[in-house]
N, C-alpha and C positions, 0 to 999 in steps of 0.2 A: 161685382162678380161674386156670385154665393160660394162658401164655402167648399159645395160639391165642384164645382167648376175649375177653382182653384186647384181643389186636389187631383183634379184629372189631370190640369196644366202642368202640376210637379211631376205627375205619375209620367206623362210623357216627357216631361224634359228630362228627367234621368233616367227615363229607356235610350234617349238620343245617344245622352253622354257617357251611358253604360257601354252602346253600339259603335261609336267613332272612338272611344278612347281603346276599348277592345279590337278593331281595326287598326288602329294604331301600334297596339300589341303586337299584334299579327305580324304586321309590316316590319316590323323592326326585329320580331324572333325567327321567321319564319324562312329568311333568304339564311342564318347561322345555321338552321335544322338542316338545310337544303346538301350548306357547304360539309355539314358533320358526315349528312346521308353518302353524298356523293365522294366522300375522303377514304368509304368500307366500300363502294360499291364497284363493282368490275368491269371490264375493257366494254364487253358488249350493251352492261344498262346505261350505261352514262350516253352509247352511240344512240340506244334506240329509244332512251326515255329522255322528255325533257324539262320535265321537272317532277324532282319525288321527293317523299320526306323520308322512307324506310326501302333502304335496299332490301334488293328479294336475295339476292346473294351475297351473304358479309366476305369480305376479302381482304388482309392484311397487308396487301402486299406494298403499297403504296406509303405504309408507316415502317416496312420492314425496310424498303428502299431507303428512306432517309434518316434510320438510325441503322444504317450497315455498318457504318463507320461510328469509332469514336471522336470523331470531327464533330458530330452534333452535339454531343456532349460537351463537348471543349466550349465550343462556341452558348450553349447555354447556360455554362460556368460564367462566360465574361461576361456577358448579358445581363446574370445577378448581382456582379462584380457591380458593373457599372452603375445600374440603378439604383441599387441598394447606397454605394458611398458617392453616386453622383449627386441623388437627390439629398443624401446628409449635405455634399458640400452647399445644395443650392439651399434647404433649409438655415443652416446657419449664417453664408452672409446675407439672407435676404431679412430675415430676422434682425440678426443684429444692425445690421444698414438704415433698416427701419424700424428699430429701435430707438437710433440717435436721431434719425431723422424728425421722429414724432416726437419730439424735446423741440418746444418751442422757443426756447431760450438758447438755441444749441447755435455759436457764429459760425458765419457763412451756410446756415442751413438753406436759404432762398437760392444760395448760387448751385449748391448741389443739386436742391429738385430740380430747377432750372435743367442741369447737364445731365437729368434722369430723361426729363419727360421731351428734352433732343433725342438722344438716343431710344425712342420709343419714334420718332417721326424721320429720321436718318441714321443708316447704316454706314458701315462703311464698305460692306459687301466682301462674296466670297474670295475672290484676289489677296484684301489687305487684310483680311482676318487669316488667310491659306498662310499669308508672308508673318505674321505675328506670330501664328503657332510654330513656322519655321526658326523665327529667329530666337525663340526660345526653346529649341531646341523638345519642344513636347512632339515631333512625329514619329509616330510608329510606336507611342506608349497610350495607353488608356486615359489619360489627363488630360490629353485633346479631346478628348470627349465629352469630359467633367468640365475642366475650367473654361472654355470659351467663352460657355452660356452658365455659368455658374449664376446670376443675377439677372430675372425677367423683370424689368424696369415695370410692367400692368402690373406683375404680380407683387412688387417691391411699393408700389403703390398702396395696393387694396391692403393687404399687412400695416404699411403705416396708419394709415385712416383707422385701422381697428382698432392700432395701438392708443390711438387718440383719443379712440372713445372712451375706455377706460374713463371711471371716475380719477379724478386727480385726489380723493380722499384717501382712496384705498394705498394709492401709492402714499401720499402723507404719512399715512398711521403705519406702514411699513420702516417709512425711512426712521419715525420715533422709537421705534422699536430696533432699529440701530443696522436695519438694512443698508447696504452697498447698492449699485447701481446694476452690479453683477445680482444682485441678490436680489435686488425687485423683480429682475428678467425674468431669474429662475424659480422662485419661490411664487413671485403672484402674476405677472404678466402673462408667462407661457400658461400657467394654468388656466387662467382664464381664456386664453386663445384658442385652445385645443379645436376647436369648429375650422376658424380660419385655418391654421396649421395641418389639418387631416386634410381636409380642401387643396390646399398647394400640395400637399405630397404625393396624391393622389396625380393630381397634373403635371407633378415635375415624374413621378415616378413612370406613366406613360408615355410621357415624352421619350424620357431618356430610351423603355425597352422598344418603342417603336423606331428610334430616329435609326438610318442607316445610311444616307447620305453622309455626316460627319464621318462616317469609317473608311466609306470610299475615299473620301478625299486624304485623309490622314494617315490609316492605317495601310500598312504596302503588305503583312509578314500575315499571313494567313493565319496564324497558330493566334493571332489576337481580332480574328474580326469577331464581333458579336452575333448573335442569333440571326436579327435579320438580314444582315447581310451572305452569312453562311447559307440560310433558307433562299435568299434571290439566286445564289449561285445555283443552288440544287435544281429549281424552277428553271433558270437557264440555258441550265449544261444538263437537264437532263436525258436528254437523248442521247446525248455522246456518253454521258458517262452508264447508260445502261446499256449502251453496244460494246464499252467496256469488260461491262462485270457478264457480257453475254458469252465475251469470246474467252474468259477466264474460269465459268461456269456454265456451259451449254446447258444444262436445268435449269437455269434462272431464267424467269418473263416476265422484263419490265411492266412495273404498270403503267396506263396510259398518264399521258403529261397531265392528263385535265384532273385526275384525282391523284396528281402529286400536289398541283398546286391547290387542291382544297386541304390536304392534307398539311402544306406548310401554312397554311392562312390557322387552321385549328390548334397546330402547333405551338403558332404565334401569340396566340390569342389566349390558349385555357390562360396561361401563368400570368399574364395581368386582371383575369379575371375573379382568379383565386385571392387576390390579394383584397378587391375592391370587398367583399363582406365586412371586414374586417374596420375599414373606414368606413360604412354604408353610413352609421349612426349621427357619426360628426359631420357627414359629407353633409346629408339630408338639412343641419344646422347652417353649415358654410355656406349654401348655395343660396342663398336667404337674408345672407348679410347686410343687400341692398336695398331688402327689402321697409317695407312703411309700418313701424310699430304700434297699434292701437294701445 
């Protein structure tokens, strides 16, 4: 094949990949722009269009509804609450668990992975885990939330294997230098880890502000349920509770259900997204871990 040939076949094949991966783009940005458009736009466009990306009329009313109260607030108070020192508690014993774990010398280590990589194949389901968090008395505080799943056995995994990789030099030349075991964690292991670590926090940190199932089950006292749980109620109850605030303020008109709940989905969503720039750098590392090093 001549060189002229060649260059056509490149020219087309990254017109291809220019075209599907930008398809792709689309596909994935383009239903968010939809939910953002339809969260501003009002009772009649949402009936008579169906699908837009720019309201013809901005209307407020549907973000004015769900921070009427300072309940929204409250509940995205604990929502920070949780994520924030959830994902500390899960960073630290996954770390340090697989810290000792990745010490090959370390007894009984084959019986622990062993009792990790069960618990990655069997549960013991939501009954006896409902009956644990009862017997220790964590219902209806925040700590049901955090300690349950405090350790995700894949991710306690993938951690170990990093640690492993490490050269065993670098640790050497630390311990000569009169390093602790405390002291290699903090001084050269975690540094060096910083890819894997932004990786897991990122993942324990959207768990944590998405999950709302644990709050149902756990939390009874309104004044502590977290965002999305506080947002499913509003989505729920919102007809009752805007015949409510109808018969308290005859000037007020609900808006329709369908741009509440785009509106709780945007809600939901900006503040985990704000945080991902922030990881982007390490994430882009971490996700790569697995990969084949020339």
């Amino acid at each position: 094949m001549s060189k002229r040939n060649r260059s056509i076949a490149g020219t087309i094949f990254d017109a291809a990949n220019i075209i599907f991966l930008t398809a792709c783009a689309l596909a994935a940005v383009l239903p968010f722009v939809y939910v953002v458009a339809g969260s501003f736009a009002s009772d009649a466009e949402l009936t008579s269009r169906a699908v837009f990306f720019i309201p013809e009329s901005l209307t407020l009313d549907a973000y004015k509804f769900i921070f009427s109260t300072d309940t929204i607030m409250q509940s995205i108070g604990v929502s920070v609450y949780v994520t924030v020192i959830g994902t500390a508690v899960n960073l630290f014993f996954t770390v340090t668990m697989a810290y000792a774990l990745a010490r090959r010398g370390l007894w009984g280590r084959n019986f622990v992975l062993n009792l990790v990589i069960f618990s990655m194949l069997f549960g013991g389901g939501m009954i006896p885990t409902y009956l644990v968090v009862r017997e220790l008395h964590l219902l209806d505080s925040l700590w049901s939330l955090m300690l349950p799943g405090a350790i995700s056995a894949f991710n306690l995994i993938i951690v170990k294997n990093f640690f492993q990789e490490i050269p065993k030099e670098i640790e050497d030349a630390g311990r000569i230098d009169g390093c602790t075991e405390l002291g290699l964690l903090g001084r050269i292991v975690l540094p060096l880890s910083m890819p894997v670590l932004a990786t897991f926090t990122l993942f324990y940190a959207v768990g944590h502000w998405n999950d709302f199932f644990a709050a149902l089950l756990y939390i009874n006292d309104p004044q502590k349920w977290p965002l999305q749980v506080m947002l499913r109620q509003i989505v729920l109850l919102s007809q009752a509770a805007a015949g409510d605030m109808n018969s308290m303020d005859p000037s007020f008109v609900a808006p329709p259900d369908q741009s509440i709940k785009m509106a709780v989905i945007v809600v939901g969503t900006i503040p985990i997204l704000c945080v991902y720039p922030f990881l982007q750098k390490h994430f882009a590392k971490g996700v790569l871990l697995g990969s084949v090093k020339g």
